[in-house]
N, C-alpha and C positions, 0 to 999 in steps of 0.2 A: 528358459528365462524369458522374462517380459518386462519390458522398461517403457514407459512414456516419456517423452522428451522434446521439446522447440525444437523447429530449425527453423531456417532464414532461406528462401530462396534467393542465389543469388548466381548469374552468368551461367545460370541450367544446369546446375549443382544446389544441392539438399547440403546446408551449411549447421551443423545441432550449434545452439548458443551456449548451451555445456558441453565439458568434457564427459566422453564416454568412455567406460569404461570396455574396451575391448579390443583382442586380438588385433595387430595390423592383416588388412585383405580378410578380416573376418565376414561371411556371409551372412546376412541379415535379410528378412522379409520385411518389408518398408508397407505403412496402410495410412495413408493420406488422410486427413481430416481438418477441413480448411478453419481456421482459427477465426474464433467471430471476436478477438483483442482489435484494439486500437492499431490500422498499420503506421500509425508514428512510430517512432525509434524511440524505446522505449530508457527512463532512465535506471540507472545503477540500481536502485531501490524495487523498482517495478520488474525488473532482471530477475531480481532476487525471491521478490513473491509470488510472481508467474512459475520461478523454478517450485517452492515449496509448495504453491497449489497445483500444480502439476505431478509433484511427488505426492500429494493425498496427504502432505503435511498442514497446511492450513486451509480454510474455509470462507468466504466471504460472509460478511458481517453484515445485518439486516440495519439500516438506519432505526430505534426508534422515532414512532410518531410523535412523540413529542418534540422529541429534536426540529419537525421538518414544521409543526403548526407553529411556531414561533413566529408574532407578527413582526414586522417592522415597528408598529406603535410601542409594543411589549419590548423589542432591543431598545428605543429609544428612550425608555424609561430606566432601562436596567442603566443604560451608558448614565444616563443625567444623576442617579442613587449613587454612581461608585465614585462622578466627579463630586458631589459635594462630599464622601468622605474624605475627600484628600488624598495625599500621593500615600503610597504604599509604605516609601522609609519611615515618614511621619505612623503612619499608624503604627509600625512596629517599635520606634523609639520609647512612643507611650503604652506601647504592651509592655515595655521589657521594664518601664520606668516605673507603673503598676506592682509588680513581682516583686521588687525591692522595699 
């Protein structure tokens, strides 16, 4: 059997941030591999997706470039187009008022 798994070094003890699945006094071979993550403390959410990419369950996501060429002149035109449609309730009152 072979598991990858976090731990936390903490007070010169190997602390895993999940539970594992094994025998008490179970003998295990341990193979260090220094983590290049953020050592912040990580939260609930990032716990969660560090375990499932570490299981080989999910995959880090590629920004598209278009996402990242967006100027500031280009948001500031998108913000100025949605404030003169007006608030949101308004526009849906006259969607719905249309339909009838």
């Amino acid at each position: 059997m072979s598991t990858t798994f976090t731990v936390i070094h903490e007070g010169g003890v190997l602390r895993p941030l999940t539970p594992l699945s094994l025998p008490e006094h179970a003998r295990v071979q341990v193979k260090i591999v220094k983590s290049t993550r953020k050592k912040t403390a990580a939260s609930g959410r990032e716990q969660v997706y560090n375990a499932l990419h570490d299981a080989g369950l999910v995959k880090p996501q590629a920004i598209p470039d278009a996402l990242l060429s967006v100027s500031e002149m280009e948001l500031a035109a998108a913000a100025d187009a949605l404030g003169m449609a007006g608030s949101i309730s308004d526009l849906i009152i006259a969607e719905r008022a249309e339909s009838y």
